[in-house]
PyMOL Python script that loads the backbone (N, CA, C, O; Angstrom):
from pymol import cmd

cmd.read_pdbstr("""\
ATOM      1  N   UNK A   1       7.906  63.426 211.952  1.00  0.00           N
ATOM      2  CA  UNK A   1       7.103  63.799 213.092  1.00  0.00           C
ATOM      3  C   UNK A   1       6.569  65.215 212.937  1.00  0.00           C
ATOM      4  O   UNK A   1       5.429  65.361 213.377  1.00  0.00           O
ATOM      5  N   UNK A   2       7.283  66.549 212.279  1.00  0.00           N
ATOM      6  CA  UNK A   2       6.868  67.335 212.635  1.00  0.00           C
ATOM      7  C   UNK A   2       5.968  67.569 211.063  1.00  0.00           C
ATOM      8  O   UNK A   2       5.343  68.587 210.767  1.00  0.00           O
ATOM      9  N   UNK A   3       6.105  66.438 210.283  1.00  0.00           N
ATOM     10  CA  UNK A   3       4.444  67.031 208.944  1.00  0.00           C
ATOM     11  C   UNK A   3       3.335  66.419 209.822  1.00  0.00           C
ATOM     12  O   UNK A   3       2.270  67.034 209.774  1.00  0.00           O
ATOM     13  N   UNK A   4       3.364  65.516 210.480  1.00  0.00           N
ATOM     14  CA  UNK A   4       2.100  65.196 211.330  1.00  0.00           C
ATOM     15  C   UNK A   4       1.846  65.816 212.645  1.00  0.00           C
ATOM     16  O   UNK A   4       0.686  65.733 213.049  1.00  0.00           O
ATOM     17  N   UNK A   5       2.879  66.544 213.539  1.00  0.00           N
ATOM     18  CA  UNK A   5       1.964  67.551 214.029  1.00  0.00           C
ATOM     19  C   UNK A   5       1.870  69.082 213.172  1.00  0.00           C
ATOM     20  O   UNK A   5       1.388  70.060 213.744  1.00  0.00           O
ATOM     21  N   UNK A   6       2.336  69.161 211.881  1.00  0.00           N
ATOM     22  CA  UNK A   6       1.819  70.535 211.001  1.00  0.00           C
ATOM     23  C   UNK A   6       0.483  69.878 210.397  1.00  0.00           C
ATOM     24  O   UNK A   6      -0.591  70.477 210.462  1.00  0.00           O
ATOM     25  N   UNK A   7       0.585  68.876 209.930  1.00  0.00           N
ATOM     26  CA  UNK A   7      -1.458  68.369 209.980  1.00  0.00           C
ATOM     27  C   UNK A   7      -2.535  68.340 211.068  1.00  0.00           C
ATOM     28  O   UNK A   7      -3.729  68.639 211.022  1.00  0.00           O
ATOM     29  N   UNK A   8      -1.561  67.776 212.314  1.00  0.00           N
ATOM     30  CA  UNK A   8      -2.800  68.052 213.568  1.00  0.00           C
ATOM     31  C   UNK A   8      -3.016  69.672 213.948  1.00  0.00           C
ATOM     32  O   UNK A   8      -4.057  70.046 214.489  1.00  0.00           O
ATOM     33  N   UNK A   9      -1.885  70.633 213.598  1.00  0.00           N
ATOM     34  CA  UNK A   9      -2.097  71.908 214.208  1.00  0.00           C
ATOM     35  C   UNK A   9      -2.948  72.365 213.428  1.00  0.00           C
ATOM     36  O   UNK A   9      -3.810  73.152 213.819  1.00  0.00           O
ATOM     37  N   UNK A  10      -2.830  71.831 211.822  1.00  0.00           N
ATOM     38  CA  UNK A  10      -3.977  72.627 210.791  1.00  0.00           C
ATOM     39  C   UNK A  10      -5.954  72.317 210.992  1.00  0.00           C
ATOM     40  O   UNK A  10      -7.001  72.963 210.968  1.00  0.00           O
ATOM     41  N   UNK A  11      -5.405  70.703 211.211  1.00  0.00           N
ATOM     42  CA  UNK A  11      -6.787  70.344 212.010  1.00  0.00           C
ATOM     43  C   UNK A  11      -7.765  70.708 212.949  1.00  0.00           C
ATOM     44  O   UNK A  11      -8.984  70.872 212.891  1.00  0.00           O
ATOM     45  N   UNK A  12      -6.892  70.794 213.853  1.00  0.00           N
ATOM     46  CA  UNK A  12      -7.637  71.395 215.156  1.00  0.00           C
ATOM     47  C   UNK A  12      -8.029  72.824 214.610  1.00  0.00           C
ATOM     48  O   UNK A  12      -9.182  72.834 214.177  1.00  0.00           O
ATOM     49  N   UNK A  13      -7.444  73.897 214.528  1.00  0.00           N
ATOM     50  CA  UNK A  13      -7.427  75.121 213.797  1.00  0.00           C
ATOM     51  C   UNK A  13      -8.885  75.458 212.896  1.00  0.00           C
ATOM     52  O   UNK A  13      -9.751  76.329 212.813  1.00  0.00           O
ATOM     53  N   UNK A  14      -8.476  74.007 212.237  1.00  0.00           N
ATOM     54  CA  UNK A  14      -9.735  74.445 211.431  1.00  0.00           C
ATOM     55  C   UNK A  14     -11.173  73.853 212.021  1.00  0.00           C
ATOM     56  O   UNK A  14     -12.242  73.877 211.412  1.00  0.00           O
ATOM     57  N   UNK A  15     -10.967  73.371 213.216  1.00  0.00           N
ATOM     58  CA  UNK A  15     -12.401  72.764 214.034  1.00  0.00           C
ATOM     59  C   UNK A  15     -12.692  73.853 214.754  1.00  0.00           C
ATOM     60  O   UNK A  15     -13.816  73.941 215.246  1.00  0.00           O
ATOM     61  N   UNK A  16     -11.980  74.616 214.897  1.00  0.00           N
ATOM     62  CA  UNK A  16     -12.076  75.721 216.098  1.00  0.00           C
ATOM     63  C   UNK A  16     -12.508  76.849 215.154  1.00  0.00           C
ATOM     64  O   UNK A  16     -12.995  77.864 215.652  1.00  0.00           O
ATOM     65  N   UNK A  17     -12.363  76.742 213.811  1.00  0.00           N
ATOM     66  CA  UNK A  17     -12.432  77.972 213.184  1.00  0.00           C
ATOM     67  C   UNK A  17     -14.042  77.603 212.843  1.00  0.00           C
ATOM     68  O   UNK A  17     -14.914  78.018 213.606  1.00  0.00           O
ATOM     69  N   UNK A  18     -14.377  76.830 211.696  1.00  0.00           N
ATOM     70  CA  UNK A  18     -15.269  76.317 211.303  1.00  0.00           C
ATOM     71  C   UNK A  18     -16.465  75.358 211.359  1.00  0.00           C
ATOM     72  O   UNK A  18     -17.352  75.221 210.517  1.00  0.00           O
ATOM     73  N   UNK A  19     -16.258  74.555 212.839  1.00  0.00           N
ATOM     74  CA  UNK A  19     -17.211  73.440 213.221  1.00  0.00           C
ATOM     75  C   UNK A  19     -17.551  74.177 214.770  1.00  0.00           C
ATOM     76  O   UNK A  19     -18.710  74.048 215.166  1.00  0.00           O
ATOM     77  N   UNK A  20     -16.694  74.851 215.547  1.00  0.00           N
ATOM     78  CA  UNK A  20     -17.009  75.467 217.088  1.00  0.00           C
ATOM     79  C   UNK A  20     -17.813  76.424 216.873  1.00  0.00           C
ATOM     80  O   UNK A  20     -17.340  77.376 216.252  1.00  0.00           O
ATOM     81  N   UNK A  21     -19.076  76.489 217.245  1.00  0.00           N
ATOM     82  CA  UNK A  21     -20.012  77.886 216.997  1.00  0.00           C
ATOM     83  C   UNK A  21     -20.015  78.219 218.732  1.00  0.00           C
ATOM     84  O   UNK A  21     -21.144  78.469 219.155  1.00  0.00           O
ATOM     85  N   UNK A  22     -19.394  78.236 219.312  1.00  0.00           N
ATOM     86  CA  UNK A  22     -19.479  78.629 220.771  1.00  0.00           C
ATOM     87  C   UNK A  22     -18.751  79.809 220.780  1.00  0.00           C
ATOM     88  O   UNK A  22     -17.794  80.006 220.031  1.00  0.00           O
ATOM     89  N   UNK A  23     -19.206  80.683 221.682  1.00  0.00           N
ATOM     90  CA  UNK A  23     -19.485  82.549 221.871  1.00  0.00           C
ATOM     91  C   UNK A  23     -18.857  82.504 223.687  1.00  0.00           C
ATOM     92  O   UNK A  23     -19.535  82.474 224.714  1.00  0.00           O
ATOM     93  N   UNK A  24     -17.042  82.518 223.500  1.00  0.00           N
ATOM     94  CA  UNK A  24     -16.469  82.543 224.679  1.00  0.00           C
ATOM     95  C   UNK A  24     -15.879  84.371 225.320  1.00  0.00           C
ATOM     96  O   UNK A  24     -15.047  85.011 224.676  1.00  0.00           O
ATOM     97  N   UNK A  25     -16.417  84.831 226.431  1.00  0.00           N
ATOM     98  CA  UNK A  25     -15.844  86.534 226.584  1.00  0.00           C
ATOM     99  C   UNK A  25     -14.574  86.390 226.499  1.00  0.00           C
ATOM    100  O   UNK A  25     -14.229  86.977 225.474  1.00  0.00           O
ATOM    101  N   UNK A  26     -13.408  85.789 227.171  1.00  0.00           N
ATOM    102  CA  UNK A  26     -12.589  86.111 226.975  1.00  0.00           C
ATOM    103  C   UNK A  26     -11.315  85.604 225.788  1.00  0.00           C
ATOM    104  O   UNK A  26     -10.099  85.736 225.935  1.00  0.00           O
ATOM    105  N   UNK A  27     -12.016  85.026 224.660  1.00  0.00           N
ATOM    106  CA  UNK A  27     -11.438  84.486 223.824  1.00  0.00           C
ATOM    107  C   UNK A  27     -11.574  84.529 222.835  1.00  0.00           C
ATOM    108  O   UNK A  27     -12.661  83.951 222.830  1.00  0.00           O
ATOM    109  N   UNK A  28     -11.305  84.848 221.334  1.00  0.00           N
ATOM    110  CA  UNK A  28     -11.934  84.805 220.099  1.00  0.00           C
ATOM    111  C   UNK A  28     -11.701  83.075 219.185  1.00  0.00           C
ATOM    112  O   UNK A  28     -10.776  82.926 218.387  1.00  0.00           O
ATOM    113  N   UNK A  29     -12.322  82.373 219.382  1.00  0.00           N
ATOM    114  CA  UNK A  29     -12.171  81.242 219.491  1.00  0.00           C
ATOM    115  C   UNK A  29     -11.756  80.981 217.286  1.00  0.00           C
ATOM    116  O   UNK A  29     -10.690  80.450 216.974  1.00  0.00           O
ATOM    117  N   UNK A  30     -12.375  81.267 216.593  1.00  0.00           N
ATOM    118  CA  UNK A  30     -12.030  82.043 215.266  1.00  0.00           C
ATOM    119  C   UNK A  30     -10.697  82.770 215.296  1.00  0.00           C
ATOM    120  O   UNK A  30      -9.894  82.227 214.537  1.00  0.00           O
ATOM    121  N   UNK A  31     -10.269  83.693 215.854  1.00  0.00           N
ATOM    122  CA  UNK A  31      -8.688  83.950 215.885  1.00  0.00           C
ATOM    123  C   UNK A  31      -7.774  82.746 216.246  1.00  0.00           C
ATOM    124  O   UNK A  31      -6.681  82.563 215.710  1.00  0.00           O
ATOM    125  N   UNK A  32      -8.510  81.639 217.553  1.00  0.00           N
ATOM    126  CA  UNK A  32      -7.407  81.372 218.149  1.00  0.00           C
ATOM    127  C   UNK A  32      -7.049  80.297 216.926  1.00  0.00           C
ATOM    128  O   UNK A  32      -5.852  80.031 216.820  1.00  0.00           O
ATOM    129  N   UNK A  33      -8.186  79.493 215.763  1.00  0.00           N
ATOM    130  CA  UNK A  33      -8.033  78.781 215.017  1.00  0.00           C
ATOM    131  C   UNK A  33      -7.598  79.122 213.717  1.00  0.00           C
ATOM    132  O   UNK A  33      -7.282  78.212 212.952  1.00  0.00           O
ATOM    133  N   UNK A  34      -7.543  80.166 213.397  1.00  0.00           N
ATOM    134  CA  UNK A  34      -6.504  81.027 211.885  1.00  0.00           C
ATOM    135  C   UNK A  34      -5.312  80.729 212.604  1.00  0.00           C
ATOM    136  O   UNK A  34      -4.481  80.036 212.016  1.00  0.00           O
ATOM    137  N   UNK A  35      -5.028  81.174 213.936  1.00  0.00           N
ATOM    138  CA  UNK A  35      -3.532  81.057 214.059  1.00  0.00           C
ATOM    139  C   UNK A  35      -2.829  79.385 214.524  1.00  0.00           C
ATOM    140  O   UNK A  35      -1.681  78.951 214.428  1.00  0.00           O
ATOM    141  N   UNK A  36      -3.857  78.882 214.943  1.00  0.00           N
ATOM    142  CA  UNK A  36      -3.508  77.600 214.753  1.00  0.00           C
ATOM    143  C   UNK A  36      -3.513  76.840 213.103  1.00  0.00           C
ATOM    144  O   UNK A  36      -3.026  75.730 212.886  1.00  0.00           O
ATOM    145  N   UNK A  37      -3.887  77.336 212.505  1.00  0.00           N
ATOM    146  CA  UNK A  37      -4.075  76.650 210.797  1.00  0.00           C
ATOM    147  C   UNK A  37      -2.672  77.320 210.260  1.00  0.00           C
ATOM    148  O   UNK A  37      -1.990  76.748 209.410  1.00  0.00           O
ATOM    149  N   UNK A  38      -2.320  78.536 210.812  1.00  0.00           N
ATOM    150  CA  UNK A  38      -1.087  79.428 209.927  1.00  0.00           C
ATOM    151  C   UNK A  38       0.003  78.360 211.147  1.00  0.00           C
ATOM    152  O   UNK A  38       0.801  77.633 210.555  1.00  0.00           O
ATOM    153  N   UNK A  39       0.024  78.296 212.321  1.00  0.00           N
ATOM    154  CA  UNK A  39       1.347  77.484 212.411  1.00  0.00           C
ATOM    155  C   UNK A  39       1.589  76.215 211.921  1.00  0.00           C
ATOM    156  O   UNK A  39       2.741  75.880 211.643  1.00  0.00           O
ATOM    157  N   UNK A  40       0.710  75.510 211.789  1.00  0.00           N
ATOM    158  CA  UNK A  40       0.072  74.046 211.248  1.00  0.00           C
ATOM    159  C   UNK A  40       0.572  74.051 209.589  1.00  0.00           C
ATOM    160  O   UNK A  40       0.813  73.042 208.926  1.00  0.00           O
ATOM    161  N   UNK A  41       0.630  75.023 209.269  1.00  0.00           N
ATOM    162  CA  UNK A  41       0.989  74.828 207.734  1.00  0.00           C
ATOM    163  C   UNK A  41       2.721  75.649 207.542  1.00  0.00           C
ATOM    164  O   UNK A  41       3.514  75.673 206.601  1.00  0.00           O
ATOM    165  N   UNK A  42       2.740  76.062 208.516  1.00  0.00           N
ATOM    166  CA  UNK A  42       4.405  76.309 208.537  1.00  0.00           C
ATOM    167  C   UNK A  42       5.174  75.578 209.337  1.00  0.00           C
ATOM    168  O   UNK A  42       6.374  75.760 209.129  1.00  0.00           O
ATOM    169  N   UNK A  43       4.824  74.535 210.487  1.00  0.00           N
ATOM    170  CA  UNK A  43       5.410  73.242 210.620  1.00  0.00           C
ATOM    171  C   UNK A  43       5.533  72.061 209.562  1.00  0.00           C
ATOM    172  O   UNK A  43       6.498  71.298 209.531  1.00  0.00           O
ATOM    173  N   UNK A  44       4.415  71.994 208.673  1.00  0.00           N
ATOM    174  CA  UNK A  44       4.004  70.975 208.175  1.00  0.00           C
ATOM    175  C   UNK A  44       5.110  71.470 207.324  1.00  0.00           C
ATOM    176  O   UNK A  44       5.987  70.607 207.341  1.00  0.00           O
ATOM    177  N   UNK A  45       5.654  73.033 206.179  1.00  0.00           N
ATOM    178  CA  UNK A  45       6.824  73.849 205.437  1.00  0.00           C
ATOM    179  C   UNK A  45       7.851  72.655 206.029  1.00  0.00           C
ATOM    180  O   UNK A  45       8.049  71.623 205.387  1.00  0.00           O
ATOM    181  N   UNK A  46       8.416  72.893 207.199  1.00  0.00           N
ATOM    182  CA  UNK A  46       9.489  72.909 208.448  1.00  0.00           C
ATOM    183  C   UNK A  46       9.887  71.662 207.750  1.00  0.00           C
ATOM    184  O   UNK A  46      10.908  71.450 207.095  1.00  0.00           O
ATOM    185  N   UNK A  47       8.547  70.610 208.104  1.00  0.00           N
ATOM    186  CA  UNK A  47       9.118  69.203 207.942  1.00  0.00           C
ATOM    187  C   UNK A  47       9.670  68.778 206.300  1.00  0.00           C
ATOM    188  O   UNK A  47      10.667  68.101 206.050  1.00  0.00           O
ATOM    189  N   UNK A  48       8.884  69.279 205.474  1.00  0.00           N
ATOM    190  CA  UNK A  48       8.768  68.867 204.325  1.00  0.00           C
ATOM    191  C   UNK A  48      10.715  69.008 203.754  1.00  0.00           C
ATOM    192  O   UNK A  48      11.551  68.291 203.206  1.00  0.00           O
ATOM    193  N   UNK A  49      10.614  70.445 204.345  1.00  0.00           N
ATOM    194  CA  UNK A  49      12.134  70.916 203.721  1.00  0.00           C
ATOM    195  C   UNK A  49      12.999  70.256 204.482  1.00  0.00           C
ATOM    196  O   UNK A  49      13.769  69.551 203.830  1.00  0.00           O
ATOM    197  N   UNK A  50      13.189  70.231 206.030  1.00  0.00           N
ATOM    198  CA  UNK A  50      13.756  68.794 206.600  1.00  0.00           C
ATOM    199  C   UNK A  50      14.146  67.969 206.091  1.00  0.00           C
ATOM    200  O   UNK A  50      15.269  67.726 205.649  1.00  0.00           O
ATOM    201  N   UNK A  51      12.674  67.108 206.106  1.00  0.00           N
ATOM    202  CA  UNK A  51      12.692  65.876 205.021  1.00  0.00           C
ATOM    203  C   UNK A  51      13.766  65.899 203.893  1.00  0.00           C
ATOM    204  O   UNK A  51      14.650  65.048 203.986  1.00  0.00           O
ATOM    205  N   UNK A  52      13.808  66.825 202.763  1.00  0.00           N
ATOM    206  CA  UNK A  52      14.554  66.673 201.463  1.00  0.00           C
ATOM    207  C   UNK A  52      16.017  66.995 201.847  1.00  0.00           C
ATOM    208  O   UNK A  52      16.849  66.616 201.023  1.00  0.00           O
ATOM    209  N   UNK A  53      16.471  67.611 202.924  1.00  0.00           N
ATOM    210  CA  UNK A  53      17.805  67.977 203.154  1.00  0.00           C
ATOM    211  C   UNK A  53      18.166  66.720 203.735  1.00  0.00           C
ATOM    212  O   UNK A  53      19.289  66.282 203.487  1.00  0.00           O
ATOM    213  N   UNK A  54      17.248  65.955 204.604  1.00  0.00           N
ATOM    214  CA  UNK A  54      18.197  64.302 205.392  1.00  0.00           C
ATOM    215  C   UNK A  54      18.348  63.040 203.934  1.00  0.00           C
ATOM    216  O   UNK A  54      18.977  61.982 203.945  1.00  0.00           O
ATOM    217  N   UNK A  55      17.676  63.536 202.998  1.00  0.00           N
ATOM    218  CA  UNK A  55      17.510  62.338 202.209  1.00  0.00           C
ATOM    219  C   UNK A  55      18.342  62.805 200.460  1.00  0.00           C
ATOM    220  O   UNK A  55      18.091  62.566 199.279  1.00  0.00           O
ATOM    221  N   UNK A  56      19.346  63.534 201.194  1.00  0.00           N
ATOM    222  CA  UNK A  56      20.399  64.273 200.267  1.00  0.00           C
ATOM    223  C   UNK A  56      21.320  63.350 199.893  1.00  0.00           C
ATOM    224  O   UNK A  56      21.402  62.521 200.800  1.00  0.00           O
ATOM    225  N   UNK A  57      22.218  63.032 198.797  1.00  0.00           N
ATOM    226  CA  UNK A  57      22.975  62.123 198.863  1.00  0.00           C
ATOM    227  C   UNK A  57      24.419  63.096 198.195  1.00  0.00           C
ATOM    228  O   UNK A  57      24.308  64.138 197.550  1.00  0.00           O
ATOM    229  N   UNK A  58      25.398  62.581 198.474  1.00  0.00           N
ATOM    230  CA  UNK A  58      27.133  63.528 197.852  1.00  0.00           C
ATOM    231  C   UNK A  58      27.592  62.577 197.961  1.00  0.00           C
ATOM    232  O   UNK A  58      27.665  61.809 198.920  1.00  0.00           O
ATOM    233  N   UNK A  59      28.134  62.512 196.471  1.00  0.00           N
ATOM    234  CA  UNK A  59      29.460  62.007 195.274  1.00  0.00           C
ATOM    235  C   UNK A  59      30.276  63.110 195.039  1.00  0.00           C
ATOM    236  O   UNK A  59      30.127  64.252 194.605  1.00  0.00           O
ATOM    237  N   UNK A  60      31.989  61.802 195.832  1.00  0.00           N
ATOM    238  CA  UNK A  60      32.962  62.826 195.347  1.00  0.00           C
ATOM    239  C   UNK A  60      33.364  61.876 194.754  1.00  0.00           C
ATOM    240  O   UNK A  60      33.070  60.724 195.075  1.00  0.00           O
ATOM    241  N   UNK A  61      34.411  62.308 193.384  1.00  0.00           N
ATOM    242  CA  UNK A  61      35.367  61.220 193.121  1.00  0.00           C
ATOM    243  C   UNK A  61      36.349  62.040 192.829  1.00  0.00           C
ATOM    244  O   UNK A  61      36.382  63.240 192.559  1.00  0.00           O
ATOM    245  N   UNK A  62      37.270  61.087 192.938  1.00  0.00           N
ATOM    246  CA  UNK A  62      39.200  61.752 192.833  1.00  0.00           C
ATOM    247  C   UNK A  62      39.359  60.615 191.883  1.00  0.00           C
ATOM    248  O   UNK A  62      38.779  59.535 191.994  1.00  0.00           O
ATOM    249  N   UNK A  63      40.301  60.990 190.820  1.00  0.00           N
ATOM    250  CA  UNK A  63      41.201  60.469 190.054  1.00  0.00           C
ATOM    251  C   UNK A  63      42.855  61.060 190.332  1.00  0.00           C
ATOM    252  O   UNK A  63      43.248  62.181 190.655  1.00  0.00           O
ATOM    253  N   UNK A  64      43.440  60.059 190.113  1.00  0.00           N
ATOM    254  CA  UNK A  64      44.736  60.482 190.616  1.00  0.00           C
ATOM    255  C   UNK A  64      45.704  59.107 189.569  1.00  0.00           C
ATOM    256  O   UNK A  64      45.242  57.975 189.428  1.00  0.00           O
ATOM    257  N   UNK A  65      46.941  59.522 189.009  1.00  0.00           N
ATOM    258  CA  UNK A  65      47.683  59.191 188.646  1.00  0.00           C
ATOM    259  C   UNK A  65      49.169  58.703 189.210  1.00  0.00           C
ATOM    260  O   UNK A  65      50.177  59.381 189.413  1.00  0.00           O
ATOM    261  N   UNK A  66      48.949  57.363 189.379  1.00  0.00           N
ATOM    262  CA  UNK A  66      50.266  56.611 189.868  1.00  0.00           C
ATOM    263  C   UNK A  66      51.310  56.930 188.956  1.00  0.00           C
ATOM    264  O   UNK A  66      51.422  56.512 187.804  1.00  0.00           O
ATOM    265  N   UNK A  67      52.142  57.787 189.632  1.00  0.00           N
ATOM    266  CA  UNK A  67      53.432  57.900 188.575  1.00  0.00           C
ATOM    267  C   UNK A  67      54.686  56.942 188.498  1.00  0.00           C
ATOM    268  O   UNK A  67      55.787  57.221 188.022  1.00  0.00           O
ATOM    269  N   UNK A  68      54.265  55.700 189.094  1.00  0.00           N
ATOM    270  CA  UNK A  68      55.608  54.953 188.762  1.00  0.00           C
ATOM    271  C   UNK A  68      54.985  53.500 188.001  1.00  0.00           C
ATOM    272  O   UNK A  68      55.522  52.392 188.026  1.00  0.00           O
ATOM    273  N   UNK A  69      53.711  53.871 187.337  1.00  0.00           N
ATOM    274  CA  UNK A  69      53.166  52.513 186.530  1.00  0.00           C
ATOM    275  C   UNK A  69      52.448  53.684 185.650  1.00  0.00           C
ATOM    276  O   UNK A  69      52.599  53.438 184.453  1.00  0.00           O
ATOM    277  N   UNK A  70      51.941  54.512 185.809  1.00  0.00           N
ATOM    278  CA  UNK A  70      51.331  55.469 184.880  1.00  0.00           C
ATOM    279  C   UNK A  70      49.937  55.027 184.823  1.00  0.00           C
ATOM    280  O   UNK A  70      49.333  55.505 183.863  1.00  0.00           O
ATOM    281  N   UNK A  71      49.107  54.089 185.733  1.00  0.00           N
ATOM    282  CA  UNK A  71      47.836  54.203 185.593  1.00  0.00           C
ATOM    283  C   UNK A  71      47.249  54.789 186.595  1.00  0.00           C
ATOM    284  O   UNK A  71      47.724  54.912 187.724  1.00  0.00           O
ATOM    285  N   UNK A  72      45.763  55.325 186.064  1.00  0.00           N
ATOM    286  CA  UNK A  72      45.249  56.313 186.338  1.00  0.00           C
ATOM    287  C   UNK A  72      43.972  55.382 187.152  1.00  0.00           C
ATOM    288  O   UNK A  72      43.359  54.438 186.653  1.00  0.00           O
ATOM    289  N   UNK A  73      43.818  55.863 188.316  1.00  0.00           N
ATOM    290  CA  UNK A  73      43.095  55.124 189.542  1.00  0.00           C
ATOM    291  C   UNK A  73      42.260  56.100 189.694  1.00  0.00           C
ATOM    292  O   UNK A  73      42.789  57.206 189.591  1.00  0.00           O
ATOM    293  N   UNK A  74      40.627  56.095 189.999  1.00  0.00           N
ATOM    294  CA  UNK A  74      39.313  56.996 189.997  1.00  0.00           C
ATOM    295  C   UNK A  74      38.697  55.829 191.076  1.00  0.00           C
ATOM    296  O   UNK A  74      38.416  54.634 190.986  1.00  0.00           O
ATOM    297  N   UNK A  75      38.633  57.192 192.491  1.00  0.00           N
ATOM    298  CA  UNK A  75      38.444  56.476 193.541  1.00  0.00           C
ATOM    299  C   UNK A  75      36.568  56.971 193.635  1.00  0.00           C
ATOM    300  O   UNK A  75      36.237  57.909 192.909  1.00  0.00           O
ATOM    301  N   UNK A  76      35.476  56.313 194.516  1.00  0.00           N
ATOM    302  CA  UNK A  76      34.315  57.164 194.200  1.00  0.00           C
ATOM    303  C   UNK A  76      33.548  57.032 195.803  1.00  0.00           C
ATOM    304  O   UNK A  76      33.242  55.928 196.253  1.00  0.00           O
ATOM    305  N   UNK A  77      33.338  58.125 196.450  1.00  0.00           N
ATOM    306  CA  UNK A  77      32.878  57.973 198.149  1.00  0.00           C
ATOM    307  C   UNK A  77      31.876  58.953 198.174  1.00  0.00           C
ATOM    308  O   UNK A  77      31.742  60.176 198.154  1.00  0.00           O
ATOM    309  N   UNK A  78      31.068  57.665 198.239  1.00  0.00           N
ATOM    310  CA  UNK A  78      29.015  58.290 198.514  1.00  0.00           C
ATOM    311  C   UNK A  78      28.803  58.241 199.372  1.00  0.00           C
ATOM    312  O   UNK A  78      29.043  57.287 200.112  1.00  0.00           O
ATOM    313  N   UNK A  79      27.987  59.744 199.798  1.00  0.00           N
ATOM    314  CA  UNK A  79      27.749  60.019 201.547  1.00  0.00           C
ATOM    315  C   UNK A  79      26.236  59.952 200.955  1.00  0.00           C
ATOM    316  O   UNK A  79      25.807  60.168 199.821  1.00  0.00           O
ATOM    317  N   UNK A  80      25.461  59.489 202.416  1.00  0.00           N
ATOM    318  CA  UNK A  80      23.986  59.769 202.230  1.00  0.00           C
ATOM    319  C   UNK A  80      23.297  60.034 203.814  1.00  0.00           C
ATOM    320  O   UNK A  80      23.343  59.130 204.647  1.00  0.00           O
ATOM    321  N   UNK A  81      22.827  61.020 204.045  1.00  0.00           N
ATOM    322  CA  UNK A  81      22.516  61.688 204.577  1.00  0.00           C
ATOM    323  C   UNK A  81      21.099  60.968 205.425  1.00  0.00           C
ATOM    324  O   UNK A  81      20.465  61.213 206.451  1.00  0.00           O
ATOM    325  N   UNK A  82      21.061  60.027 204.397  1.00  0.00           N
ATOM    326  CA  UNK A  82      19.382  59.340 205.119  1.00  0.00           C
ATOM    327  C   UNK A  82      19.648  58.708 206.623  1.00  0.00           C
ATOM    328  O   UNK A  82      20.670  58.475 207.268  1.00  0.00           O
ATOM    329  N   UNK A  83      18.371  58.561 206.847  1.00  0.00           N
ATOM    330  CA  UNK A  83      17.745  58.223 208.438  1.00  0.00           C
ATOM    331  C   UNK A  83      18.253  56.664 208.689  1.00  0.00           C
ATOM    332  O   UNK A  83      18.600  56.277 209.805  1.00  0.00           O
ATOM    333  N   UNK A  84      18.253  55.790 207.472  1.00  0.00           N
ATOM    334  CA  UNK A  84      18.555  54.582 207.879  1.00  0.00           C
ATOM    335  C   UNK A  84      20.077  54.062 207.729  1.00  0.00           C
ATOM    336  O   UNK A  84      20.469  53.025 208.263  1.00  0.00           O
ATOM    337  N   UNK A  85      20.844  54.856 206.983  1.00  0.00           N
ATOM    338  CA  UNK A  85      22.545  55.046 207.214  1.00  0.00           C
ATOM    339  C   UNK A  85      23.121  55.791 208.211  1.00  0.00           C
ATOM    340  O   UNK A  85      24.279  56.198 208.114  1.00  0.00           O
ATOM    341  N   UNK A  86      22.269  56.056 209.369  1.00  0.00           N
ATOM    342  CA  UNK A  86      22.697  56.254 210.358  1.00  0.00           C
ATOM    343  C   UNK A  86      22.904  55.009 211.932  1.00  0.00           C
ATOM    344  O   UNK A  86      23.513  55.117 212.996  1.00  0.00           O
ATOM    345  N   UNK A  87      22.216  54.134 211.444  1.00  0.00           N
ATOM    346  CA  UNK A  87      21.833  53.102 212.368  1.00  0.00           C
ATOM    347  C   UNK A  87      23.026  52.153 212.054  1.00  0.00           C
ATOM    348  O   UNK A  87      23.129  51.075 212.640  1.00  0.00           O
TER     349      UNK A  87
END
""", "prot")
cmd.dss("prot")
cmd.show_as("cartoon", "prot")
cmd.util.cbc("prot")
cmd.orient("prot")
């Protein structure tokens, strides 16, 4: 959700910067769209890095030695962090 509103904030931003030729007194309508394009591309950052931290996956494994048969047992527990192993 939040790379698609860091694309709509860059969008608009840049309609306001580059397609709006309207001359408002109390507004710089060109400022107000640089700063809409600079948050728009640091939400769109936000999500991206989001994104790669939920879709993380961790492997542990333990080996451990039964000492009254002497074999050696290697246990293995995968966590995954994704959106649809939560449901």
């Amino acid at each position: 959700m939040s790379i698609g509103t860091g694309v709509v904030l860059f969008v608009i931003g840049a309609i306001l910067t580059f397609a709006v030729n309207v001359e408002v007194e109390w507004v710089n309508l060109d400022l107000v769209g640089y700063i809409l394009m600079g948050a728009g591309v640091v939400v769109f950052l936000i999500g991206l890095v989001l994104l790669a931290r939920r879709r993380r996956a961790d492997t542990v494994t333990h080996t451990t030695v039964d000492p009254t048969v002497g074999e050696r047992t290697t246990r293995q527990s995968s966590s995954s962090n994704d959106a649809a192993s939560d449901i």
